[in-house]
C-alpha positions as CSV (number, residue, x, y, z in Angstrom):
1,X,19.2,23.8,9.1
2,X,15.7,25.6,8.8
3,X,15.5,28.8,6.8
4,X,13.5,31.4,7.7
5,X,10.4,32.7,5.3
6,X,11.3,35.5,3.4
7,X,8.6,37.8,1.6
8,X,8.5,39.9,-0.6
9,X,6.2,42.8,-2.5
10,X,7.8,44.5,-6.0
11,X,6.0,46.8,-8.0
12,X,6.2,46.0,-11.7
13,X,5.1,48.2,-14.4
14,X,2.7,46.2,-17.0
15,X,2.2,47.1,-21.1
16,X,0.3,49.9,-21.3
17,X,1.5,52.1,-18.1
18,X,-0.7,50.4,-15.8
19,X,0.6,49.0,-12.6
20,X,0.7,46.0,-10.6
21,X,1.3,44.6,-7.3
22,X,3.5,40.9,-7.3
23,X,3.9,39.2,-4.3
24,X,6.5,36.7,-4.3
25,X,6.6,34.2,-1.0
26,X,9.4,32.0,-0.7
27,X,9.1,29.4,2.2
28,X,12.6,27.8,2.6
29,X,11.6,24.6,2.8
30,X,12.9,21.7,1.2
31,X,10.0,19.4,-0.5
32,X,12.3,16.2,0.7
33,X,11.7,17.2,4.5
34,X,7.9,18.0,3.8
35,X,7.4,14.6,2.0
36,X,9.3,12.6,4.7
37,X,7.4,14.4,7.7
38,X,3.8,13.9,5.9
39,X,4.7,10.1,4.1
40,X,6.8,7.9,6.9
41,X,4.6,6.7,9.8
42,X,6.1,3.9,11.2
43,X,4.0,3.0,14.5
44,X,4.1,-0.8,13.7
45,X,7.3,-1.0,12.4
46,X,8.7,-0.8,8.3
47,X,5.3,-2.5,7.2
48,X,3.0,0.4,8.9
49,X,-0.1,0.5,6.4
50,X,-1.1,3.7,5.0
51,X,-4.6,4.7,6.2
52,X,-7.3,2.7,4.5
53,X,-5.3,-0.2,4.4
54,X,-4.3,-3.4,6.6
55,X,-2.3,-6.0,6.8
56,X,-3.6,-8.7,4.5
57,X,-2.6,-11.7,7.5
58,X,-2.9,-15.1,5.3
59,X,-0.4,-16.2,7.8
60,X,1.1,-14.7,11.0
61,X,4.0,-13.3,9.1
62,X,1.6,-11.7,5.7
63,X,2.1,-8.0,6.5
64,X,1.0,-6.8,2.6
65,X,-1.2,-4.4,2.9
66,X,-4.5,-4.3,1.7
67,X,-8.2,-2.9,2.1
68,X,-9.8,-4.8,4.7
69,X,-12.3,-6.2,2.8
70,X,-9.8,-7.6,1.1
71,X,-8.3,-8.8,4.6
72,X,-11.8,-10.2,5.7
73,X,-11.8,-12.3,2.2
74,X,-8.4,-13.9,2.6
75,X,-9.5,-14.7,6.7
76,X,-12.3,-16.7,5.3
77,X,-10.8,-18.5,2.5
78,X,-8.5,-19.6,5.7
79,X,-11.1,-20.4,7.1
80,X,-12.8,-22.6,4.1
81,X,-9.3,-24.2,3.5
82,X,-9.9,-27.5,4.8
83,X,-13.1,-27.8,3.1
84,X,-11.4,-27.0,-0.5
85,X,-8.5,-29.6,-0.5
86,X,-9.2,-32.8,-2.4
87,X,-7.8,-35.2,-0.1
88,X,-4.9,-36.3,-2.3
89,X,-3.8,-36.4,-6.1
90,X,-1.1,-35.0,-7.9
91,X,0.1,-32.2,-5.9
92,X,-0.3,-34.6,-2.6
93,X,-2.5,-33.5,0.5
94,X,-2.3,-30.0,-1.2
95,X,-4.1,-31.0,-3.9
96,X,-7.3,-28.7,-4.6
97,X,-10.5,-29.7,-5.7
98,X,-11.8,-29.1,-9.1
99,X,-12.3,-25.3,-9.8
100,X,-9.9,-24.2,-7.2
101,X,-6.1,-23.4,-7.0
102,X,-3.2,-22.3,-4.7
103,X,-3.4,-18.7,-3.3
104,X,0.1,-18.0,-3.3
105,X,0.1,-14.9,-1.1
106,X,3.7,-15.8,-0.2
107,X,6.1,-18.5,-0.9
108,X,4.7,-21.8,0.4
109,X,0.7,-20.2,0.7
110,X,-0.8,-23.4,-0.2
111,X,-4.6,-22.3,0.6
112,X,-7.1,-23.3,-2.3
113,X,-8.6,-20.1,-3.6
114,X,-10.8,-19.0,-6.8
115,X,-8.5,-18.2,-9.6
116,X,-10.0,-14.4,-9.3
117,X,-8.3,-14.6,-5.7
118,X,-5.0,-15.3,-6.6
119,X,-4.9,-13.0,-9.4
120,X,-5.9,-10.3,-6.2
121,X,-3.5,-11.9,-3.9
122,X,-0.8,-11.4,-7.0
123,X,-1.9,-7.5,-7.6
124,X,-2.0,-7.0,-4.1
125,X,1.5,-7.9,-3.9
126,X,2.7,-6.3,-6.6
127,X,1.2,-3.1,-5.2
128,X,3.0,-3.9,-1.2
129,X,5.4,-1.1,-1.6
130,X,3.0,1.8,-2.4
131,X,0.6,0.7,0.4
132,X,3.1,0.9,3.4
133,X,3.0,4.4,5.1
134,X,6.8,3.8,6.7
135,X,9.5,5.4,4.2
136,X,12.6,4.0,6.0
């Protein structure tokens, strides 16, 4: 149901016998429909970035969302992957060389990364939610 906007003008008398004019304008619309209008944009489904931000893609299915620098970063520590493992040791193939560890974007992101990176990949995903423009 949508209200119409109701206005209205009152003369009230101040201290000191002087007068004023007070406008009061009441628009009749409920803050929950505003927020929903401006805040859900789903165009690419429930994990439609907010503008600024993309999907962060360390795999096909990585939809956090993230600046794209941040994007750009995690395609070329893909990228460098191979070059990072240290061909076998405790962890098995997985194993990173000296210096490095696992991303751990998502459950089962075995990509050796600086520890800086997955401290970002971590706050990245703890800020997911936030980031996503779709308010289903």
């Amino acid at each position: 149901m949508t209200r119409e906007p109701f206005t209205s003008t009152r003369i009230a008398a101040l201290p000191g016998g002087t007068f004023s004019f007070i406008a009061v304008i009441w628009l009749g619309i409920s803050s929950s429909q505003t927020a929903t209008a401006q805040d859900s944009d789903c165009t690419y489904g429930p994990d439609t970035c907010k503008q600024g931000f993309v999907w962060r893609e360390a795999d096909g299915r990585d939809h956090v969302c993230v600046r794209p620098e941040a994007r750009e970063q995690t395609r070329e520590e893909n990228r460098l992957a191979s070059s990072r493992l240290a061909g076998g040791g405790a962890y098995g193939p997985n194993t990173c060389k000296q210096g490095f560890v696992w991303r751990e974007a998502f459950q089962g992101d075995v990509v050796c990364v600086t520890p800086e990176s997955r401290a970002q990949a971590a706050r990245e995903n703890q800020l997911a939610a936030e980031r996503r423009a779709c308010r289903r």
